[in-house]
N, C-alpha and C positions, 0 to 999 in steps of 0.2 A: 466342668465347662462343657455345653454343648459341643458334637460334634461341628467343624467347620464354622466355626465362630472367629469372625474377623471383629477387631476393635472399630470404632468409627474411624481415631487416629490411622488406621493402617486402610481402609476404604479410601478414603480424603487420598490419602498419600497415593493408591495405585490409581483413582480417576486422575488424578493432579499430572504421574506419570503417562498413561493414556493418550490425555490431551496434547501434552507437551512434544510428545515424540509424532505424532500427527501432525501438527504445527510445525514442525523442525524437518516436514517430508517437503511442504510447499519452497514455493520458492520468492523469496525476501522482497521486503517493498519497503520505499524510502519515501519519506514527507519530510522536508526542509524550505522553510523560507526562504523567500529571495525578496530584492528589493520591491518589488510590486504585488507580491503576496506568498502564494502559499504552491509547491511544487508537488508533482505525484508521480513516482516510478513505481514499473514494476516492470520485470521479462516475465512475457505473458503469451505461450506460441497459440495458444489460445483466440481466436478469433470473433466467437459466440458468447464468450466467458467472459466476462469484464470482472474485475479485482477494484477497479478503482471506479467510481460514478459520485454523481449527484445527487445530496439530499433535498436539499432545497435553495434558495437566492445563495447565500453568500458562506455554503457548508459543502463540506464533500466528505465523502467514506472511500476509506481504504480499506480489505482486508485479506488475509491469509488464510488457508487451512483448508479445511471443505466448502465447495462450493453451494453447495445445497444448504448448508445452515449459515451461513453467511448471508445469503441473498434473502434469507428468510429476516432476521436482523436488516438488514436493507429496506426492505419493502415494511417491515413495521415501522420502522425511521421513517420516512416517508409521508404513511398513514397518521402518526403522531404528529411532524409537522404540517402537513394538508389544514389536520384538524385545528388544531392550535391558530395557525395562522389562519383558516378562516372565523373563527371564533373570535378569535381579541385582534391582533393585530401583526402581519407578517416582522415586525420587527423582534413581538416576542418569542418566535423561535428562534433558539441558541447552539451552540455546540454543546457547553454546557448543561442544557438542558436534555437535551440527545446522549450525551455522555450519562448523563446520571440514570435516563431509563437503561441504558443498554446494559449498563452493570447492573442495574436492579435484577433484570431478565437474567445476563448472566451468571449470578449469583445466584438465583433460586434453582436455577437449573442444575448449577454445580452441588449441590447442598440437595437435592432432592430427588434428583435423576439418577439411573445407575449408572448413565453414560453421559460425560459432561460432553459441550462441545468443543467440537478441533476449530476450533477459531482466535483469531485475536484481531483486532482493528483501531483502525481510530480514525477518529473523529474531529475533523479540522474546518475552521471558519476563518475567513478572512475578515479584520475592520477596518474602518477608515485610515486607520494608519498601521505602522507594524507594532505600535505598543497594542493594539488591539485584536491581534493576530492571537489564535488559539489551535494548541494540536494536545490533543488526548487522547491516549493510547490506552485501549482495556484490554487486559487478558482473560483468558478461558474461566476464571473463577469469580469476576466480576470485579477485579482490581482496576484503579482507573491514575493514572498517571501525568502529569501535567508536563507534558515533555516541553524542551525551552529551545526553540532552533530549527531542530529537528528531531526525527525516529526514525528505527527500524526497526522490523518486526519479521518471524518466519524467516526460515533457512537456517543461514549461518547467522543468526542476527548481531547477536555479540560483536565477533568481527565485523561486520559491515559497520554495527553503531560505534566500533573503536577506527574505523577507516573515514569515517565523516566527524567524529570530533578532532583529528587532525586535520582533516583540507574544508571545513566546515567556516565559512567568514559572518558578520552578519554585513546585510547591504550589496549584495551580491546581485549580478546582474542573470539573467534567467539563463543565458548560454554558461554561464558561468557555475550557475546553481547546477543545472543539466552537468556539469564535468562534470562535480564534486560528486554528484548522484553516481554518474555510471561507473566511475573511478572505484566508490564504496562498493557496489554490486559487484564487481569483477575480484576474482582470487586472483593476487600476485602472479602473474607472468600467465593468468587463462587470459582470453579471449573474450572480448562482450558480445552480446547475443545482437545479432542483427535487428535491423530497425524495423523490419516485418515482425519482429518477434518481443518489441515493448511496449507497453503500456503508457503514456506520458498524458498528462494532464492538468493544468493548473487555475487555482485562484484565483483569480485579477483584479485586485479591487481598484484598477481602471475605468471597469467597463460596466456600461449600465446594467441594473435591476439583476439578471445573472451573471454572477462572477465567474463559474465555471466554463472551461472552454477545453476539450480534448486537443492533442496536437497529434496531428498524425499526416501519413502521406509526403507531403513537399515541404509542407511547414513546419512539419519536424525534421526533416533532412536540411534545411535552412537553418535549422537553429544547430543540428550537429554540427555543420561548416563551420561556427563560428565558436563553438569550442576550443579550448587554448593545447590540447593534446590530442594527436593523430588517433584516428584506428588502431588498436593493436595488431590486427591485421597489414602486412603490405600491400601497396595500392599495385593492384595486378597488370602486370605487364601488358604494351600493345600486343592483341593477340598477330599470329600472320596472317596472310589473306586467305581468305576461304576459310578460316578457322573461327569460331566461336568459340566464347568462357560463357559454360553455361552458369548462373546467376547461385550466390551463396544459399545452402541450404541451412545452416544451422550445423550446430555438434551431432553426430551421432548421435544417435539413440535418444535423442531430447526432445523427443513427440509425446506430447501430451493425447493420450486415448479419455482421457475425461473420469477415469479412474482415481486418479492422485489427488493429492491436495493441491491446489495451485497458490 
């Protein structure tokens, strides 16, 4: 046997590792229905970096892991539906169809490349009603998964996806869906990441021609209010006069330098 001969079986197995453990650095992101469509978490301290955006009318991308190859996956998504949809006709771009190239991509990559990528995502469209509601989730090797409800993906995913199939309802109203999300993101007795520091975004199949809409700012702090569990946080005491509370920074050390996976 030549010197330094690896089996394919044993390649496959260490890329497979590789990726996995790159994916497991970032930090977790939830897609769950609610009664008017389709929801998107993530803690993201991140401000330049967006995890979660628009593919096109009535699709949205999530994703975990490196940012650079993710965005790359994005921006082809994109290009494929631009073209599509000016070619035949906006309705036949799909999630589905978005799903299927993206595993194609990631499949060849994993299978061809020395270095697969730290990515996993998915791929969610809203339809006219929630029977027509779609979340598909692919991993790093180009597997594609037809989640029912919801997902989660990156981090702790495991846990989180076992913390939203208990408080996970169908028909849920969007303050509502918003608990159940941040409730899953949070470890037992930690503390959830301040509202400067998540990502929120959703579906609407309300609303005309573009269904996607970011919540951020006031219209997210509105919608927190109305969430049926407090801050884990106490609400901070009147300060005394002449005193200031200067304004919550986040956990220690939880600065993203643009290094990590997010």
């Amino acid at each position: 046997m030549p010197f330094g001969y690896a089996s394919p079986e044993q390649i496959m197995r260490d890329k497979a590792d590789y990726a996995r453990k790159g994916i497991a650095r970032g930090r977790s992101v939830v897609v769950l229905q609610y009664v008017d469509g389709i929801l998107f978490v993530a803690p993201n301290p991140s401000r330049a970096l967006h995890k979660i955006s628009e593919i096109y009318d009535r699709i949205g991308f999530a994703a975990v892991g490196r940012y650079n190859e993710f965005e790359e996956l994005r921006l082809g998504g994109i290009r494929y539906a631009d073209i599509n949809g000016y070619t035949y006709d906006r309705s036949d771009v799909t999630g589905r169809g978005l799903a299927n190239l993206y595993a194609s991509n990631l499949g060849r990559i994993f299978t061809e490349s020395i270095k697969s990528l730290e990515v996993e995502v998915v791929v969610a469209e809203v339809g006219e009603t929630k029977d027509g509601d779609a979340i598909y989730r692919l991993t790093f090797d180009g597997s594609v998964f037809d989640e029912h409800g919801f997902a989660a993906m990156g981090g702790q995913a495991e846990a989180v996806a076992a913390r939203l199939k208990e408080r996970y309802r169908e028909s849920m109203s969007l303050a509502d869906a918003l608990e159940v999300a941040l409730t899953a993101l949070t470890e037992p007795g930690g503390e959830r990441p301040p509202v400067a520091q998540l990502e929120v975004a959703v579906l609407d199949r309300n609303r005309e021609h573009r269904k996607f809409l970011r919540l951020t700012g006031a219209r997210l702090e509105r919608l927190l209010a109305q969430t049926t569990t407090p801050p884990a946080s106490p609400p901070t005491p009147p300060a005394d006069e002449g005193k200031e509370t200067p304004p919550p920074t986040g956990p220690d050390g939880d600065v993203d330098d643009g290094s990590s996976p997010l």
